[in-house]
C-alpha positions in Angstrom: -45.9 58.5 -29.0 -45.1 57.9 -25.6 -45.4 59.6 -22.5 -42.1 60.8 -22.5 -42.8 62.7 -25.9 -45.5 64.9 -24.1 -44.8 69.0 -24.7 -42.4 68.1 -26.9 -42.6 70.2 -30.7 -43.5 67.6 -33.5 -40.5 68.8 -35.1 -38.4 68.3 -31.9 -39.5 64.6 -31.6 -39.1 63.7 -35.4 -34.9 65.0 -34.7 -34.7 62.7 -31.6 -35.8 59.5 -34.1 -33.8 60.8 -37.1 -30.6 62.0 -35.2 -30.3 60.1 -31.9 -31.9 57.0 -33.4 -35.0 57.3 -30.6 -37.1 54.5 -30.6 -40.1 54.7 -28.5 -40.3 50.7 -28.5 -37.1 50.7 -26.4 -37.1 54.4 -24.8 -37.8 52.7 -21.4 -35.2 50.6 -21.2 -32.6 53.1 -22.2 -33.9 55.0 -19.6 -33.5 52.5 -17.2 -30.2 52.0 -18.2 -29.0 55.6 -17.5 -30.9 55.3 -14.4 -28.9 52.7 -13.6 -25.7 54.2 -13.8 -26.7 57.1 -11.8 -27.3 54.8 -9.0 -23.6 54.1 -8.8 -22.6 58.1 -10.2 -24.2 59.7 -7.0 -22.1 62.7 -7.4 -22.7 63.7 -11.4 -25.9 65.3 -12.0 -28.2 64.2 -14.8 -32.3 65.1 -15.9 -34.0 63.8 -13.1 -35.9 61.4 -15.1 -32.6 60.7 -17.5 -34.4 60.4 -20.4 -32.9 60.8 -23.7 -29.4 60.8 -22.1 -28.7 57.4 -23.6 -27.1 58.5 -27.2 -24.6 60.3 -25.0 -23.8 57.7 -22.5 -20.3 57.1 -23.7 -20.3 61.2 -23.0 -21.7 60.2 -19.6 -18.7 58.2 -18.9 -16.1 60.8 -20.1 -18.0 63.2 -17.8 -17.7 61.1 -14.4 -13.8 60.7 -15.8 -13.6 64.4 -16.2 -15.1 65.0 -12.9 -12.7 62.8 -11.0 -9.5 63.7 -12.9 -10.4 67.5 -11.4 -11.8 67.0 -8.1 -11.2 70.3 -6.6 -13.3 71.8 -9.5 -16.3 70.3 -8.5 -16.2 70.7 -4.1 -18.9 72.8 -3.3 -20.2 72.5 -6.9 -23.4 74.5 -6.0 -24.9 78.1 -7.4 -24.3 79.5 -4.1 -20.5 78.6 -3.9 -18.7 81.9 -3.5 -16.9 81.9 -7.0 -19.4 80.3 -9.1 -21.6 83.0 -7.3 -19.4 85.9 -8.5 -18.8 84.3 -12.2 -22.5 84.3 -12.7 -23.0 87.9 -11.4 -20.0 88.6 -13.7 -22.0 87.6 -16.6 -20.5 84.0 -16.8 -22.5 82.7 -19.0 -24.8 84.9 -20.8 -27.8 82.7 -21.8 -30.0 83.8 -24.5 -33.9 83.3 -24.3 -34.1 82.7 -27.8 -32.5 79.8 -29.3 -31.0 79.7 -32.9 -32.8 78.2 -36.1 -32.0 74.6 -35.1 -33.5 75.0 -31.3 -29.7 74.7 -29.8 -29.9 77.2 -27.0 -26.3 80.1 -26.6 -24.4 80.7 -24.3 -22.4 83.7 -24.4 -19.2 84.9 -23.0 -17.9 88.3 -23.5 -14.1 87.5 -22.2 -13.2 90.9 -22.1 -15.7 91.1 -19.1 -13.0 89.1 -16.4 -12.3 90.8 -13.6 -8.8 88.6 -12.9 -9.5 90.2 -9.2 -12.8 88.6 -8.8 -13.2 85.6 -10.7 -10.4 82.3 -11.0 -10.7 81.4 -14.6 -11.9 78.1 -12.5 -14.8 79.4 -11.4 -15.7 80.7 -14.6 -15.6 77.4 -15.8 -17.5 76.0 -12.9 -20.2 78.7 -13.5 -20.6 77.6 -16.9 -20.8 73.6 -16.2 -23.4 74.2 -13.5 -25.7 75.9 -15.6 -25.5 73.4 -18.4 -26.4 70.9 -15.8 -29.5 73.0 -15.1 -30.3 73.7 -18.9 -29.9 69.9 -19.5 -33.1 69.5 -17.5 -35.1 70.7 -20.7 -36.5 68.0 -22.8 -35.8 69.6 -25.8 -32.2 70.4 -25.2 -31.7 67.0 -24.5 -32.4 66.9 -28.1 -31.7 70.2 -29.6 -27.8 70.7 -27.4 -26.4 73.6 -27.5 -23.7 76.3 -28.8 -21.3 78.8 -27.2 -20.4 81.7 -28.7 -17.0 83.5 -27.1 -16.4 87.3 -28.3 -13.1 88.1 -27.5 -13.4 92.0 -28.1 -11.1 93.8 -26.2 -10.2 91.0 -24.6 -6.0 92.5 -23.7 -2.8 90.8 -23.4 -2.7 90.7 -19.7 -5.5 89.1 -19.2 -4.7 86.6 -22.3 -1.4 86.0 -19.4 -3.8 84.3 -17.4 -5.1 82.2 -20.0 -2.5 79.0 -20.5 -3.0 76.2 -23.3 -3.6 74.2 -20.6 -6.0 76.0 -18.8 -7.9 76.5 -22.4 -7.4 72.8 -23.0 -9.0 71.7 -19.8 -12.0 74.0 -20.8 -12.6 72.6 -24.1 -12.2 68.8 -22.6 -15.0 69.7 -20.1 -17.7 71.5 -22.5 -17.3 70.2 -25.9 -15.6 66.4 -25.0 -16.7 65.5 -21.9 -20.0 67.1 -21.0 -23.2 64.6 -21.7 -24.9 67.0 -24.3 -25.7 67.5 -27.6 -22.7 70.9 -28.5 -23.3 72.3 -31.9 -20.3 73.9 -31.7 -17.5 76.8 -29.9 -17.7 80.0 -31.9 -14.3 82.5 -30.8 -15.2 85.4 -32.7 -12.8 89.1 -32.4 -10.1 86.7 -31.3 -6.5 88.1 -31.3 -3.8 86.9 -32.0 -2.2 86.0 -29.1 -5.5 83.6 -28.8 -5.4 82.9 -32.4 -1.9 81.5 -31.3 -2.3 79.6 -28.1 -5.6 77.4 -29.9 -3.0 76.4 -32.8 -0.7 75.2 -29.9 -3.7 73.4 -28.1 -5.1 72.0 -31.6 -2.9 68.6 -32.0 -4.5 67.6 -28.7 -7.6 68.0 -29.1 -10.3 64.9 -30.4 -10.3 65.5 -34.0 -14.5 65.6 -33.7 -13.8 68.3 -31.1 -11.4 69.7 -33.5 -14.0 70.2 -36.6 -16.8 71.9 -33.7 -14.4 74.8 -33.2 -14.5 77.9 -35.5 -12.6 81.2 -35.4 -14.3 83.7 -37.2 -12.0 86.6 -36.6 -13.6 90.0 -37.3 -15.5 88.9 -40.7 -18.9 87.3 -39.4 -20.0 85.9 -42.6 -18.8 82.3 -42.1 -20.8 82.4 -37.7 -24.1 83.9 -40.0 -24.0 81.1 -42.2 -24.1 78.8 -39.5 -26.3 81.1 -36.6 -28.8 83.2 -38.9 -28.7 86.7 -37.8 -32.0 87.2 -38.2 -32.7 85.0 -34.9 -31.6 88.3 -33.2 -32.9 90.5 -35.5 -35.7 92.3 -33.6 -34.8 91.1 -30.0 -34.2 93.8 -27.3 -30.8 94.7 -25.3 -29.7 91.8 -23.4 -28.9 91.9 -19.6 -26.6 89.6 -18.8 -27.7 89.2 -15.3 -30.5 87.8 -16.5 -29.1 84.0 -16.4 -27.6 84.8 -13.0 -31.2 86.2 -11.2 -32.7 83.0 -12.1 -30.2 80.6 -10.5 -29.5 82.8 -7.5 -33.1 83.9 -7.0 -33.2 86.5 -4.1 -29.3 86.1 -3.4 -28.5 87.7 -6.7 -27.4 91.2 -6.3 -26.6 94.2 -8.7 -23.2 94.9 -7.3 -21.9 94.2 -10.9 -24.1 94.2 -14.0 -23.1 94.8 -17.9 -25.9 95.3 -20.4 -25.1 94.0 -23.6 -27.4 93.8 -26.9 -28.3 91.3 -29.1 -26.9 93.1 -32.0 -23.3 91.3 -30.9 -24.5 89.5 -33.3 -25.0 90.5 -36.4 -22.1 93.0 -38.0 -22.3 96.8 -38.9 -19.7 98.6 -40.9 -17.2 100.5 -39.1 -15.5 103.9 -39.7 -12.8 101.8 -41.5 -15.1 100.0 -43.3 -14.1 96.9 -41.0 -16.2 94.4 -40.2 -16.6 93.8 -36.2 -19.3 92.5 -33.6 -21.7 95.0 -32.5 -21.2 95.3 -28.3 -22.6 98.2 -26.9 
């Protein structure tokens, strides 16, 4: 074991040699390799030591692409920009302490939550870039990835207006294509229709591997607990989504805005009806 494996799980080091081929015999010189490219990517930001970027290089690439195909998304790409400020206050992302069974930390969005007057569906998507950036620092989500989980509960038609195919589109191409991580998958669960129907528009586009990592549950949650055991949340208490944004802000967060969510959005309860919805209190 090398020096790079230090604080690392045993179970978290066996994944990077089984699933991203890790070979502690050559680790160094993939490092250097990544270190390399940074040298002459000044303006992407990877781990500051850039390990165990190297099985996602060709993401790497896609990435810096990404970034200068959509320049004006990334001026004043900092957590004290104005309108990534306000998405993160807004709850954009939520970022759950505990991660699910396979160690791939959740994000959380609660679309229902955007204030069209406060927060460019840009800057939602700049919020939620930036913070992957800073959760990438993590050893083990280098390894482990991640999975975003978007609840579309009362999410209404006027603010689906706002939402175009293309505009979803470039979304998807910047988390699940383009960003250099390990993403378990996009989770739309409560989706309506109207969102239902502008994915089946965007679908044909999309990479077919990007394709078969997005899943729309609808109201019946038993296909997202097969994949995300419920039990993860089971005895975890309410969830304040300002949480994510008081540790990037620090002392300039404020509590102008703050929603209170629980954990319990994830695991479903029988309704009046007898329906079958996510728990959001």
């Amino acid at each position: 074991m090398t020096h790079l494996h230090a604080g690392l799980s045993p179970e978290t080091t066996e994944k990077a040699r089984l699933e991203l081929n890790e070979n502690p015999d050559t680790l160094h010189q993939d490092i250097q390799q990544v270190r390399d490219m940074i040298v002459t990517r000044p303006d992407i930001r990877f781990p500051a030591d850039g390990r165990r970027l190297h099985p996602t290089l060709p993401a790497s690439e896609e990435y810096f692409q990404f970034r200068q195909q959509n320049l004006d998304m990334f001026q004043s790409f900092k957590v004290d920009d104005p309108g990534i400020k306000r998405a993160l206050m807004d709850g954009f992302p939520g970022v759950l302490e505990t991660p699910d069974q396979h160690g791939r930390k959740i994000l959380i969005l609660f679309a229902s939550n955007w204030d069209q007057s406060r927060n460019s569906f840009t800057d939602i998507l700049r919020a939620i870039l930036l913070s992957l950036e800073v959760l990438i620092e993590n050893p083990e989500l280098q390894i482990n990835g991640f999975i975003l989980i978007i609840d579309w509960s009362n999410f209404s038609f006027k603010q689906a207006s706002k939402l175009t195919p293309n505009i979803l589109k470039l979304a998807i191409e910047g988390l699940q294509d383009s960003f250099p991580a390990r993403f378990g998958g996009i989770h739309f669960v409560n989706q309506p229709w109207y969102i239902h129907a502008m994915y089946t528009i965007i679908k044909p586009f999309l990479k077919d591997k990007t394709r078969k990592r997005i899943f729309l549950h609808g109201n019946n949650l038993n296909s997202l607990h097969v994949l995300l055991q419920p039990e993860v949340w089971g005895t975890l208490p309410p969830y304040d989504m300002g949480i994510w944004a008081r540790t990037l802000l620090g002392p300039d967060y404020s509590d102008e805005t703050e929603y209170t969510l629980t954990y319990d959005a994830l695991h479903v309860r029988e309704s009046c009806g007898g329906d079958k919805e996510l728990m959001k209190r």
